[in-house]
N, C-alpha and C positions, 0 to 999 in steps of 0.2 A: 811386456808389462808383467810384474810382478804380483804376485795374487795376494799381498797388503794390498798395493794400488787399485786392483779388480773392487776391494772387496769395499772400498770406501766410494764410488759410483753409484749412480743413479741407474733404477734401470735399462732408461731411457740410453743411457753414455756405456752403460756394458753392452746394447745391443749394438752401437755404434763400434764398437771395440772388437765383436764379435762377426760384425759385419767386414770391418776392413781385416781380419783375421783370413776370411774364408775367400776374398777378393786376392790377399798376396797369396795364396796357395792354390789357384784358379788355374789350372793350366791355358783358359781361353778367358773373353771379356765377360763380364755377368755385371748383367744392368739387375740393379734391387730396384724392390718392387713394395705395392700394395704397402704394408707395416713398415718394410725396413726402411723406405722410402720417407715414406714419414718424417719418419725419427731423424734422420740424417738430415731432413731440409728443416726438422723443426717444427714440424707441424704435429700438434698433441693427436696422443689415441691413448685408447685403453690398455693400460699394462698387463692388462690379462692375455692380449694378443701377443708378445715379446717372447711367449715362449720357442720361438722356429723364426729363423731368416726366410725371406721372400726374395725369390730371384723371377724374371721373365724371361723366358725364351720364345725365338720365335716360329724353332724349327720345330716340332714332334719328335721323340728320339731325342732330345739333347739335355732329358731331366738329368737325373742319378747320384746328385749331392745327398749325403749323409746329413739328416738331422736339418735340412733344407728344403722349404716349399718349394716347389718348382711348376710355373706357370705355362702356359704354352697358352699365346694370346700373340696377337697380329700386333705388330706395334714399329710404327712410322719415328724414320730419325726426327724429328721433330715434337719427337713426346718422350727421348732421353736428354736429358742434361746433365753437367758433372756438377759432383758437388764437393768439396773439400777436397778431390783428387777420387772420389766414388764418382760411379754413372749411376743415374738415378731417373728412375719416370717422373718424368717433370708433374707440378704439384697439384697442376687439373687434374691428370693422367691418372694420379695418384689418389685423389681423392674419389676418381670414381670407382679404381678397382676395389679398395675398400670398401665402399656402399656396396659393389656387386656383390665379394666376397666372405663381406661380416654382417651383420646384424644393423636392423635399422640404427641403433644406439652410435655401434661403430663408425658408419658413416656420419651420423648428425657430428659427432666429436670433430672429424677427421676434416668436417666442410668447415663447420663452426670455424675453427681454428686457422686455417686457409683463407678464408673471407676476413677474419678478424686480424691475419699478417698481412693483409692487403691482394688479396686474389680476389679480382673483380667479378658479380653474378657472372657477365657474360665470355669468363675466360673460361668459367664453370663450366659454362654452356657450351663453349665451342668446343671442350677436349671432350667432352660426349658426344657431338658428334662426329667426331675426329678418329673416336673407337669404335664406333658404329652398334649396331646390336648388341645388347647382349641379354640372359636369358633372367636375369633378374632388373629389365627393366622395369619394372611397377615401384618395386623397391628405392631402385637409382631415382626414378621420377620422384617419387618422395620425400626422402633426404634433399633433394635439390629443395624443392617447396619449400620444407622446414628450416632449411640451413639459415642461420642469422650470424652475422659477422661481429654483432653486439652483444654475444653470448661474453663471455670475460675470462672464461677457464676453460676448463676440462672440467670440471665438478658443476657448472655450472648448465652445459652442455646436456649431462648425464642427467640432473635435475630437470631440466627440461622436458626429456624423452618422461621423464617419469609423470609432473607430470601432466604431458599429453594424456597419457593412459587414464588419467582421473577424469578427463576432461577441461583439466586447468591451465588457461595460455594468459600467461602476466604477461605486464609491459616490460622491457627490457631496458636496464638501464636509463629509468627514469630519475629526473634533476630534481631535488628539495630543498627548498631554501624555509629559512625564517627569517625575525627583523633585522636579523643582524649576516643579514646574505643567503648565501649558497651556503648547502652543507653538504652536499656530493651527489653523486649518481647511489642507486640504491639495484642490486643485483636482479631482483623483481620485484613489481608491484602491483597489488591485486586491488584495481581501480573501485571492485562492488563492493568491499567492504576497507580501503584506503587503510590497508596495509604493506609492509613492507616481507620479501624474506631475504635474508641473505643468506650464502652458501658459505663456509667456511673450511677449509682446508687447513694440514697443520704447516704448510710451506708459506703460509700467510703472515704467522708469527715463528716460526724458526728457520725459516732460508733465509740466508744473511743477504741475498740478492732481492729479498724483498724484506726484508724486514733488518735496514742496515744498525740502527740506533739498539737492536735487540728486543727481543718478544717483551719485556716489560713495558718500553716504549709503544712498540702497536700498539696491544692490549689499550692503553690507556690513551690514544689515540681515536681507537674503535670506541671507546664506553663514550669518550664526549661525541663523536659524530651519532653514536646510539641516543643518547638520551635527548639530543637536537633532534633526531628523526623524530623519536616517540612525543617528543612536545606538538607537532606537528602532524601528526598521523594519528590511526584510532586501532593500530597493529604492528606488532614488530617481532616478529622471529628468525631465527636462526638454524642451518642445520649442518651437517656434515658428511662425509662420505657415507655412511652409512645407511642413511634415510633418502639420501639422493639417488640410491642406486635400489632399494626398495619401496614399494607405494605404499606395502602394509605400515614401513614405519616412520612415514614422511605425513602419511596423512593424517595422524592426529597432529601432529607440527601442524598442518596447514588448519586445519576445525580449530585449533585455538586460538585463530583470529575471525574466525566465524568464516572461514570457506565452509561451503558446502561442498562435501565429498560423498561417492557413490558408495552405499552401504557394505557392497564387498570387498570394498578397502580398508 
């Protein structure tokens, strides 16, 4: 592949590109793992993690990849699968080692996403205990608790975790209708004070795979399902990657519809 071609990818698709790279050049098999696993089956995570490939091994002794995380964890044929011609920890497998391995946030995304492609609670549940121990279960217990299949992104996800932290757990994808019907699911809902937020991303209105008619078209799209919520509701905001992923600047977003937020936010 020609580094034009590289350089018009998502990150998501260069890790994918970078992964089957290092798979034809393998002298032996390498089942990916934890993030690269992910990516490859399609399950969202944070692109902060994409910087290093994730391989599992299961002997001691068989790291030594360049520029490669290398695992050394117990792992049953029945928790690899291939996937597009990749061997890959199948997507429980996979979601747990990321909860073990990254950050409450990482996991919540990594489940989120898994539950929301159709990974049922208890397939969750049985690939942990499938893996058995491991040393950050408090963590894993957690992410599991939190994880919601109704979550709708990855920014969404993130928003969530965040905020937890404030104290604030909305309804998730709650239905609004007026006289003249339904007006859609709303990303969250804060029932105490019957407001709306929704999360925004720029792939919303510029992916042509979600926004086929063109970003002028959403936009104006968005504003009339906006102004049917707000005739309806007594709150309606908005935010984006950047307030979902900090609480200093999400929570004046949220006090504008009169949440109450904890004064060190």
């Amino acid at each position: 592949m020609l580094a034009a071609d590289v350089a018009g990818l998502t990150p998501e698709e260069k890790h994918v590109v970078a992964a089957r790279a290092l798979v034809a050049v393998s002298s032996r098999p390498l089942v990916l793992s934890h993030w690269t696993a992910a990516v490859v089956e399609g399950t969202d995570v944070l692109r902060t993690a994409l910087g290093r490939l994730h391989v599992t091994f299961r002997e001691p002794g068989a790291r030594g990849l360049e520029k490669v995380v290398g695992h050394v964890l117990a792992l049953d044929d029945e928790e690899i699968v291939e996937r597009n011609g990749l061997l890959v920890t199948a997507i429980g497998r996979t979601v747990l080692d990321i909860a073990a391995g990254g950050t409450f946030m990482d996991g919540v995304v990594a489940a989120d996403s898994a539950l929301r492609n159709g990974l049922r609670p208890e397939e969750l549940e049985a690939a942990i205990d499938l893996a058995g121990p491991r040393r950050a279960a408090s963590r894993i217990s957690r992410v599991m608790e939190f994880a919601d299949g109704r979550s709708g992104s990855a920014g969404e996800s993130v928003s969530r975790v965040t905020m937890d932290a404030m104290g604030i757990h909305p309804v998730l994808q709650r239905k609004h209708f007026d006289r003249d019907g339904f007006i859609g699911k709303s990303d969250f809902f804060f029932p105490e004070v019957k407001a709306v937020g929704e999360f925004d991303g720029r792939v919303k209105f510029f992916d042509p795979r979600y926004a086929p008619g063109g970003a002028a078209a959403v936009l104006w799209a968005e504003k009339v399902r906006e102004d049917r919520m707000r005739a309806v509701n007594d709150g309606f905001v908005r935010w984006g990657w950047l307030e979902a992923n900090d609480a200093h600047r999400l929570a004046p977003v949220l006090r504008a519809v009169g949440l109450r937020i904890p004064a060190r936010f």
